[in-house]
PAFI-863093 format. One record per residue (C-alpha): x, y, z. Coordinates in steps of 0.02 Angstrom, whole numbers. Example, Ala and Ser with C-alpha at 12.3 -4.5 7.8 and 13.67 -1.06 7.14 Angstrom:
<pts>
[[615; -225; 390]],
[[684; -53; 357]],
</pts>
This chain:
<pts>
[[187; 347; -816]],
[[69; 252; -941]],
[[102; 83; -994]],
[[25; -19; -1104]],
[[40; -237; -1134]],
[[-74; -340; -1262]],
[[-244; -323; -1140]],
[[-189; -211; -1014]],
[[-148; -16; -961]],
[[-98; 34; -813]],
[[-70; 236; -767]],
[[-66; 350; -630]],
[[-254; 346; -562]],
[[-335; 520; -561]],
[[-518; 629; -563]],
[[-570; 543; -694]],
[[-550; 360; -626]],
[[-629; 385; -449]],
[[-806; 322; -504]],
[[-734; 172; -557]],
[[-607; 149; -411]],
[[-750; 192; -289]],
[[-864; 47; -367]],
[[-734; -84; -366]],
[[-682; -48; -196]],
[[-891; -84; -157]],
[[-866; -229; -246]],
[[-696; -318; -172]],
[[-662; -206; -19]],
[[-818; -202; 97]],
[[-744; -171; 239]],
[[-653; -2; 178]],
[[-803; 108; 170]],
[[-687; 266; 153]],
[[-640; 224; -21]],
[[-835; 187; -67]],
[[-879; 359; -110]],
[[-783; 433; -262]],
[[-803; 614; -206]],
[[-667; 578; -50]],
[[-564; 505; -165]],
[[-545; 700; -247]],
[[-569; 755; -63]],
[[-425; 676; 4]],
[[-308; 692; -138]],
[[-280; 510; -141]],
[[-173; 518; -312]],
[[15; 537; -329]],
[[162; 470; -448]],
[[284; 419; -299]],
[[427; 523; -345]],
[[463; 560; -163]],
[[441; 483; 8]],
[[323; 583; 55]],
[[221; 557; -94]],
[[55; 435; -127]],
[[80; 321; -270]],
[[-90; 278; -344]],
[[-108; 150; -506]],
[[-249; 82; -614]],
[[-264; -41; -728]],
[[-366; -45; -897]],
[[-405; -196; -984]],
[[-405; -164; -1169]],
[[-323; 4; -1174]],
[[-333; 171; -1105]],
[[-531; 185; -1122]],
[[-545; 1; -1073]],
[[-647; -62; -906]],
[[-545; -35; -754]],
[[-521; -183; -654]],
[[-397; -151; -544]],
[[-302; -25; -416]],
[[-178; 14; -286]],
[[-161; 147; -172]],
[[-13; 183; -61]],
[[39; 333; 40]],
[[159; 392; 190]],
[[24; 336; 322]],
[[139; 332; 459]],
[[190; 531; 435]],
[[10; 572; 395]],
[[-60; 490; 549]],
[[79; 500; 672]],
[[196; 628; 636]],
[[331; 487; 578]],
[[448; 559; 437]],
[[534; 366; 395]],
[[530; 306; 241]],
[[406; 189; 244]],
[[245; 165; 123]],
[[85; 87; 180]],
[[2; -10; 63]],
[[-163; 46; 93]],
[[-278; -37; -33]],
[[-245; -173; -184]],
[[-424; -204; -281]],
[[-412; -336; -412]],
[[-597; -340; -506]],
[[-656; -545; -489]],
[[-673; -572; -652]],
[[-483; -523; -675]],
[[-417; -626; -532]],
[[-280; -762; -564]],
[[-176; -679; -728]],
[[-58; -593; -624]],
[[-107; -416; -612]],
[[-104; -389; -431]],
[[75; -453; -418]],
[[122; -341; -579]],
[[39; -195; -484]],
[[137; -239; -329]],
[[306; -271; -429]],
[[270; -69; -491]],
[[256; -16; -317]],
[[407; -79; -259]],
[[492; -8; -400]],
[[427; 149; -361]],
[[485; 116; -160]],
[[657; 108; -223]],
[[681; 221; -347]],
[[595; 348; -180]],
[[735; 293; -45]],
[[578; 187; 35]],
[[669; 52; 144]],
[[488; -35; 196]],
[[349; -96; 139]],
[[205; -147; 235]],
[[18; -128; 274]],
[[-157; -246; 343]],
[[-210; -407; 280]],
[[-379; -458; 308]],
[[-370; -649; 346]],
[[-438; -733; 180]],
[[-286; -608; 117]],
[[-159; -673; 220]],
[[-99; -814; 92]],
[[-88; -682; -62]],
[[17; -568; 46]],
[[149; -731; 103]],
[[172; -789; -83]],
[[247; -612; -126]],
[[370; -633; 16]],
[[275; -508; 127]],
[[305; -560; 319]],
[[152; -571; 427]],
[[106; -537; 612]],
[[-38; -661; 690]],
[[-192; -600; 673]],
[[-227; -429; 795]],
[[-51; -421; 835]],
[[33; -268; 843]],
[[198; -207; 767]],
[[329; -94; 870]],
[[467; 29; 799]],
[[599; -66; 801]],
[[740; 98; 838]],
[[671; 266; 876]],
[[559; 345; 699]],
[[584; 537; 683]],
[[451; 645; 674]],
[[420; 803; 598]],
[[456; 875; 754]],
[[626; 820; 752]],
[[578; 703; 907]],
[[625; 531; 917]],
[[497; 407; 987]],
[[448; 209; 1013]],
[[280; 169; 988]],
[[147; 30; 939]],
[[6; 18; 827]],
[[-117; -124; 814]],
[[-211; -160; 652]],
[[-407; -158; 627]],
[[-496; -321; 717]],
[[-449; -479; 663]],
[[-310; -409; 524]],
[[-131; -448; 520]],
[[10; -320; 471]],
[[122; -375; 348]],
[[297; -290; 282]],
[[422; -326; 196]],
[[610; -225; 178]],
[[672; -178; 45]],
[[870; -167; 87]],
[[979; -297; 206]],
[[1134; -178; 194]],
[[1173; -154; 373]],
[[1144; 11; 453]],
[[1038; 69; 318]],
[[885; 48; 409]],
[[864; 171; 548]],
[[695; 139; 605]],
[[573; -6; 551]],
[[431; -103; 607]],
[[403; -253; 671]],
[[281; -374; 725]],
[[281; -376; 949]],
[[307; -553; 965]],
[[465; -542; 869]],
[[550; -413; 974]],
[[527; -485; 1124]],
</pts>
């Protein structure tokens, strides 16, 4: 996928974009130091077209072109399956970088709009990830729900895991941070096993 508008193109990230993705995530994301050092960006494998559910989904944007400066970014992968074993079809939204300079012209919401295209087109049925709290108000205006700060979200219904098990559990973001989510069906039944914030299932 490569797309290009009047001052921007936006692509599948890859090798050759990690120097830039590592500065900008110096730059706007301070407090993710695992994304600071391009070399675990190639380490990790943090690329991926989000064909499947399993699959990362990594973007960048270019303003100007294809060899233009890149000012923004957005990473998301199955963190639930690579952390806990959890097979549902859910996508965190790990990291959304948006250069200052670039702010305000709609590019993160574009970027988002592509992810949840992607989601779809995948059989992803939520959305969701951590908000640091000067985020918070970005992540209600594009209809993300949010848990207070420090609370933790529950399975709502037993996930699967790889394992074939079916479990409950909690998770509780980094100090301070909110989850937020956001589903991307309301046809009953078609949700087997989501997430929500504790407070709300109690």
């Amino acid at each position: 996928m490569s797309e290009s508008t009047a001052d921007d193109h936006v692509t599948f990230a890859g090798p050759a974009d990690t120097g830039e993705m590592a500065q900008l995530a110096r730059d706007v994301l301070p407090f993710m130091g695992a994304l600071h050092d391009d070399e675990s960006w190639r380490r990790f494998r943090r690329f991926g077209q989000g064909k499947h559910a399993s699959d990362q989904y990594t973007l960048v944007v270019r303003n100007g072109g294809p060899g233009g400066h890149l000012v923004g970014f957005v990473w998301v992968d199955p963190a639930m399956l690579i952390d806990h074993n959890i097979t549902e079809p859910w996508w965190c939204i790990n990291a959304l970088a948006i250069a200052p300079d670039a702010r305000g012209q709609g590019r993160a919401a574009a970027l988002l709009a592509r992810v949840e295209a992607a989601a779809r087109a995948a059989g992803i049925v939520l959305l969701y990830g951590q908000s640091v709290p000067e985020a918070r108000p970005f992540w209600q205006k594009m209809k993300f729900s949010l848990g207070n700060p420090d609370e933790a979200v529950r399975t709502r219904g037993a996930a699967m895991l790889t394992s074939g098990e079916r479990v409950n559990g909690t998770f509780s973001p980094s100090s301070g941070d909110s989850w937020f989510l956001r589903y991307l069906t309301d046809v009953p039944g078609s949700v087997r096993s989501g997430l929500l914030p504790v407070s709300w299932t109690n």
